[in-house]
C-alpha positions as CSV (number, residue, x, y, z in Angstrom):
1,X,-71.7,265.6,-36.1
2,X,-69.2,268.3,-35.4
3,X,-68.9,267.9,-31.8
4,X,-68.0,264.3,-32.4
5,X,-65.6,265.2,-34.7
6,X,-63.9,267.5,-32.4
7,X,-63.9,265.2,-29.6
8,X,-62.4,262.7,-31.8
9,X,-59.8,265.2,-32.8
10,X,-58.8,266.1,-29.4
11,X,-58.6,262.5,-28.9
12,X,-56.1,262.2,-31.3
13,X,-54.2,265.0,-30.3
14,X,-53.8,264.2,-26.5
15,X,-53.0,260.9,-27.6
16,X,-50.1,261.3,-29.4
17,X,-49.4,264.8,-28.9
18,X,-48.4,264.2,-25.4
19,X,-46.6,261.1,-25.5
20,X,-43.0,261.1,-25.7
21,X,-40.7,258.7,-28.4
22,X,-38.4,256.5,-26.2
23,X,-35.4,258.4,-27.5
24,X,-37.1,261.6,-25.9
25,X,-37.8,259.3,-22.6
26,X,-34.3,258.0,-21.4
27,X,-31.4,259.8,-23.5
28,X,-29.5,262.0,-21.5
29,X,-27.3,261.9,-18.3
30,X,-28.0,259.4,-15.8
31,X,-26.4,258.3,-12.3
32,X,-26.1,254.8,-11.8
33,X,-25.0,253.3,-8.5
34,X,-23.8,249.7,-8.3
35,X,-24.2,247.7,-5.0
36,X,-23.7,244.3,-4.0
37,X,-20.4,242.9,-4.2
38,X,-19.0,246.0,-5.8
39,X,-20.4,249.2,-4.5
40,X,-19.7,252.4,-7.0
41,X,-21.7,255.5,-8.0
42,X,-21.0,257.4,-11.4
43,X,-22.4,259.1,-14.0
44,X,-23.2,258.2,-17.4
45,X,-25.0,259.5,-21.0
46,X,-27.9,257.5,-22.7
47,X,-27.1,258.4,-26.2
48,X,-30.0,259.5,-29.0
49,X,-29.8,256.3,-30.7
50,X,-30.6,254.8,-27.0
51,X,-26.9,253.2,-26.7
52,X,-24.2,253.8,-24.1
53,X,-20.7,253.2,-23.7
54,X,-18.8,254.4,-21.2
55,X,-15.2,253.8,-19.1
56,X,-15.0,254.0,-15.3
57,X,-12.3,253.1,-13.2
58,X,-14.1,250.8,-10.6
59,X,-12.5,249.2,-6.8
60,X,-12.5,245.9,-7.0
61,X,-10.9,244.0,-4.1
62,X,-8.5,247.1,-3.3
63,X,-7.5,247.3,-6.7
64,X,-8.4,249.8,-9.2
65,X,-9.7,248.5,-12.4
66,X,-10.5,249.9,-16.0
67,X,-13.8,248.5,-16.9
68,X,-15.8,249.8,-20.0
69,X,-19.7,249.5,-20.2
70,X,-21.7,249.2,-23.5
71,X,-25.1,248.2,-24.4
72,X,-28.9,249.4,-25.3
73,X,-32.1,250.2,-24.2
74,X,-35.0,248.9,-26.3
75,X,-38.0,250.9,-26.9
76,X,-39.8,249.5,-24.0
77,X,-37.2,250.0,-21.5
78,X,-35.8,247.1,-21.3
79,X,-31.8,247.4,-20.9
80,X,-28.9,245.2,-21.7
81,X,-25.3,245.4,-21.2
82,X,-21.9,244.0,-21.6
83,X,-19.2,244.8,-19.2
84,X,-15.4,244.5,-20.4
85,X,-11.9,244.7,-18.8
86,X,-8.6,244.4,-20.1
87,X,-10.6,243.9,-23.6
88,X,-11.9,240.8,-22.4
89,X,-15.9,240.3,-21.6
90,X,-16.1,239.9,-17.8
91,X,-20.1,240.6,-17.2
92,X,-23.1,241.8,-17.5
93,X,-25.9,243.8,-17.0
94,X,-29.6,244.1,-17.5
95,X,-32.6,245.9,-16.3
96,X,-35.0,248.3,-16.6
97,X,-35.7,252.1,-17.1
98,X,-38.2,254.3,-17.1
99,X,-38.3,258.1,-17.8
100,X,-37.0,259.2,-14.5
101,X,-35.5,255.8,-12.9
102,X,-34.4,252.2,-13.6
103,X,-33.0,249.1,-11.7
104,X,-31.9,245.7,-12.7
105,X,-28.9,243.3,-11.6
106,X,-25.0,243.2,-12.6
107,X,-23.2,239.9,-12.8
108,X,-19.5,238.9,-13.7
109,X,-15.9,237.6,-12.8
110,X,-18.1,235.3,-9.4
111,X,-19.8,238.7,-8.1
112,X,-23.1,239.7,-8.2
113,X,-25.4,242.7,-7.6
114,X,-28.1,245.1,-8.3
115,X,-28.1,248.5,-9.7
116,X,-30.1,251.6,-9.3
117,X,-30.6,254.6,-12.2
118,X,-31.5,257.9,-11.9
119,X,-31.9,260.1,-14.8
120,X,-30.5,263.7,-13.9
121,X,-32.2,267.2,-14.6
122,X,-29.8,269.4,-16.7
């Protein structure tokens, strides 16, 4: 009887004891790198409460443009996004992540594209 109850208790303690919460999993700095018809590469923060929000000043036809990113990232990884310029909504964004990486597709103003994540070391 008291091996199965230790066998169940490391059980319970390698199953939960080792597995991280998804705030542990993708908060934190990331690179992202657009391609497609807009090709860019920046960094960006995954907040503790798994949102983001962020400015970057993207090329866009030879012309510079403001455009600020905000969205979330569901327990499970999913991501979604909302892209903005000149206050107005102009796209969006969706995907995936995982601890380390994430991908998914951009779309707004007639252009399209993918994106690529990867989450930094410190």
């Amino acid at each position: 009887m008291r091996e199965v109850f230790s066998v169940v208790l490391l059980s319970i303690i390698l199953t939960f004891g080792c597995s991280q919460t998804p705030q542990e999993m993708y908060s934190g700095k990331w690179h992202l790198k657009f391609s497609g018809d807009v090709t860019s590469e920046f960094d960006f923060l995954i907040k503790n409460d798994l949102t983001f929000s962020f400015a970057q000043n993207i090329n866009v036809n030879g012309e510079n443009h403001e455009v600020y990113f905000s969205g979330e990232i569901i327990e499970d990884g999913t991501l979604n996004g909302s892209i903005f310029s000149g206050g107005d909504l102009v796209g969006n964004i969706s995907g995936s992540i995982a601890p380390e990486a994430g991908s998914g597709a951009w779309e707004g103003s007639g252009m399209e594209g993918t994106w690529t994540a990867a989450k930094k070391t410190q």
